[in-house]
N, C-alpha and C positions, 0 to 999 in steps of 0.2 A: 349803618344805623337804620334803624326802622321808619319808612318814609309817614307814620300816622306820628310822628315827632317835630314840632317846629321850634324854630328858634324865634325868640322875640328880642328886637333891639330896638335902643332909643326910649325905654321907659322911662317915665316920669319917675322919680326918686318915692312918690308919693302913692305909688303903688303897691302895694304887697301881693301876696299868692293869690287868698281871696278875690283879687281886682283882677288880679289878670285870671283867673276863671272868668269871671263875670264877662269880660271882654268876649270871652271864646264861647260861651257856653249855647248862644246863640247854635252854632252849626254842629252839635252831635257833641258824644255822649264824650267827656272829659274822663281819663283813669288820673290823670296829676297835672298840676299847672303849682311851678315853683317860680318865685323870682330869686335870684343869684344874690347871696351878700356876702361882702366883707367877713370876713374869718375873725376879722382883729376888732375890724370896732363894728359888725353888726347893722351896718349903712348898706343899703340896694346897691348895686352894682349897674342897676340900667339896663340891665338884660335878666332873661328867664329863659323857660321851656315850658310848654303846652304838648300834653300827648292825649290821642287822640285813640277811642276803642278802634275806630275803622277808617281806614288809609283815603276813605271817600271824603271824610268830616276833613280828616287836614286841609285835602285839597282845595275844599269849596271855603275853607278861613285861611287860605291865603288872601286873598283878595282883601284881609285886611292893613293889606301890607300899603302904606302911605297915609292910612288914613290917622287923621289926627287923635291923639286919644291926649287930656289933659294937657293942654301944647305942644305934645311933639307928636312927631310924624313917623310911628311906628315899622320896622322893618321886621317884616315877617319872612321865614323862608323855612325850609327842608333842615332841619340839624343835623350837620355833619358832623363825624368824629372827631373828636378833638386831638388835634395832634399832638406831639409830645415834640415840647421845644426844649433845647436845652436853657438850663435855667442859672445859665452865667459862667464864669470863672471861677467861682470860688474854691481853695485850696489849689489852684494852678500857682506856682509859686514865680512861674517866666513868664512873666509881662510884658509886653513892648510897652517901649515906651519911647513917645514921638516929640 
């Protein structure tokens, strides 16, 4: 994944895209700043992503990783790929069962 991409965790629910720009926009030129929601009911999920034109910007807004934004204490990092979990049992029809 491309290192001018950070990941933001610990948002305040009272955030949106718009806000987490504003957060960032301090340290170099933003391409996208999304927050993550609910598919079903359209609620923040608490986390987003910030990307960034040049690999320099990400690095100098890390540092805003702990700092408080809206009561919480923001964790900021490098976003890494998202792995691919498996997403349960369903249609396995042999279940233990304990």
């Amino acid at each position: 994944m491309d290192a001018n991409k950070l990941f933001i965790g610990n948002l305040s629910f009272n955030i949106n895209s718009d806000g987490l720009k504003e957060i960032f926009d301090k340290y170099g030129e933003i391409t996208d700043a999304v927050v993550i929601s609910d598919r079903d009911t359209g609620r923040p999920k608490g986390f987003g992503f910030v990307t960034f034109a040049k690999v320099e910007d990400a690095q100098k807004a890390l540092e805003v990783n702990g700092q408080e934004v809206d009561g919480r204490a923001l964790v900021v990092s490098i976003a890494r790929p998202r792995e691919d979990k498996p997403r349960g049992n369903f249609g396995n029809k042999t279940r233990r069962r304990y």
